[in-house]
C-alpha positions in Angstrom: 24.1 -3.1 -0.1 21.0 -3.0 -2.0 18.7 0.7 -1.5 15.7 0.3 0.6 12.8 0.6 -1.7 9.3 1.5 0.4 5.5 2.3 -0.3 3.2 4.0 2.1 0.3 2.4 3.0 -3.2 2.7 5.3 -6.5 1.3 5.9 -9.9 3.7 4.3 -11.9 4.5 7.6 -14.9 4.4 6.0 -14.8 1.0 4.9 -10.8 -0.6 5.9 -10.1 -0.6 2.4 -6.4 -1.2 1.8 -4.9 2.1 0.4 -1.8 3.0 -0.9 -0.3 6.4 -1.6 0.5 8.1 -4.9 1.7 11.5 -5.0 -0.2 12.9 -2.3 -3.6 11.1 -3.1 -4.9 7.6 -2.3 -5.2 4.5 -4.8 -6.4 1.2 -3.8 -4.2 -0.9 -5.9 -0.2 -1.8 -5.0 1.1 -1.6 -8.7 -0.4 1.7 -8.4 1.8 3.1 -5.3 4.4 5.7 -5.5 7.8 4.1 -4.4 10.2 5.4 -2.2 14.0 5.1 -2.8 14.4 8.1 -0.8 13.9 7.5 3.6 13.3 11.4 3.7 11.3 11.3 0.8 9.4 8.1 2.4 9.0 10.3 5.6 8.0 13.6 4.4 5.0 12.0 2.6 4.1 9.9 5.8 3.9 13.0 7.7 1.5 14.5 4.7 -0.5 11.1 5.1 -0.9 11.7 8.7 -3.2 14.5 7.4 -5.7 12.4 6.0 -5.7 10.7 9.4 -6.6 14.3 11.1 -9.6 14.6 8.3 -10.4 11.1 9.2 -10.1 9.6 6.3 -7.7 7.0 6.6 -5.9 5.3 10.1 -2.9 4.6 10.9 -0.8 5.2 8.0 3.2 3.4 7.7 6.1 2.5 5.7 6.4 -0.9 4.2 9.8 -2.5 2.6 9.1 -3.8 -1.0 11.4 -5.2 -3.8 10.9 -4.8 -7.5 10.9 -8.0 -10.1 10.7 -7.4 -13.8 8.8 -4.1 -13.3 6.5 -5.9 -10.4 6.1 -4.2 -7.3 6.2 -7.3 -4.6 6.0 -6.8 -0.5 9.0 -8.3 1.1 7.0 -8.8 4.3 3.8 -11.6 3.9 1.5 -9.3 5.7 1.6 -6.8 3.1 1.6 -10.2 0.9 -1.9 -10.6 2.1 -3.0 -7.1 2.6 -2.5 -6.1 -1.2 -4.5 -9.2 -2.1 -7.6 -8.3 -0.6 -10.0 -10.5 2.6 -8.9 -14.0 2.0 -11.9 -15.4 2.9 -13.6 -14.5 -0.1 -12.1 -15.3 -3.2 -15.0 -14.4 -5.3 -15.2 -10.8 -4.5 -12.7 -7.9 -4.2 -9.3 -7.9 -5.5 -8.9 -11.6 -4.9 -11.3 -12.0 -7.6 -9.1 -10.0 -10.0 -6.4 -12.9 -9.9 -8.7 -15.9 -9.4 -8.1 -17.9 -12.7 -10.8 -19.9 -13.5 
């Protein structure tokens, strides 16, 4: 059976910005997110993300499956599809932008 590969993930509570987590610091970009291969691993950073939602800086912090293609990070679930996108109701701005081809 094929390891369980998962990236931590929350929402900015300033602003609902889609985060991700990278060695104990936030980055707004999936291809930028630590990856977990390791459930303990996976958990003992949740628990240190559940920090940054005692500072209130970020909400609700989980654990989200992904699988890796030719180096690229891709959410097994469409939700996270979506999230790491960006609003979908504006192309023109955000990270939707980023991937519009024109």
């Amino acid at each position: 059976m094929a390891k369980s590969l998962q990236i931590l993930t929350s929402n900015r509570l300033r602003d609902g910005e889609v985060l991700y987590w990278l060695r104990g610091e936030w980055v707004g970009t999936l291809g930028d997110a630590e990856i977990f291969a390791d459930s303990a691993n996976a958990h003992a950073a949740l628990a240190r993300a559940n920090e940054a939602v005692r500072a209130r800086l970020v909400v609700t912090p989980y654990l989200f499956d992904v699988r890796l293609d030719g180096g690229q990070i891709h959410p097994v679930k469409e939700r996270e599809i979506i999230r790491a996108a960006g609003p979908t109701v504006r192309r023109d701005l955000g990270k939707q932008a980023d991937h519009v081809q024109v």
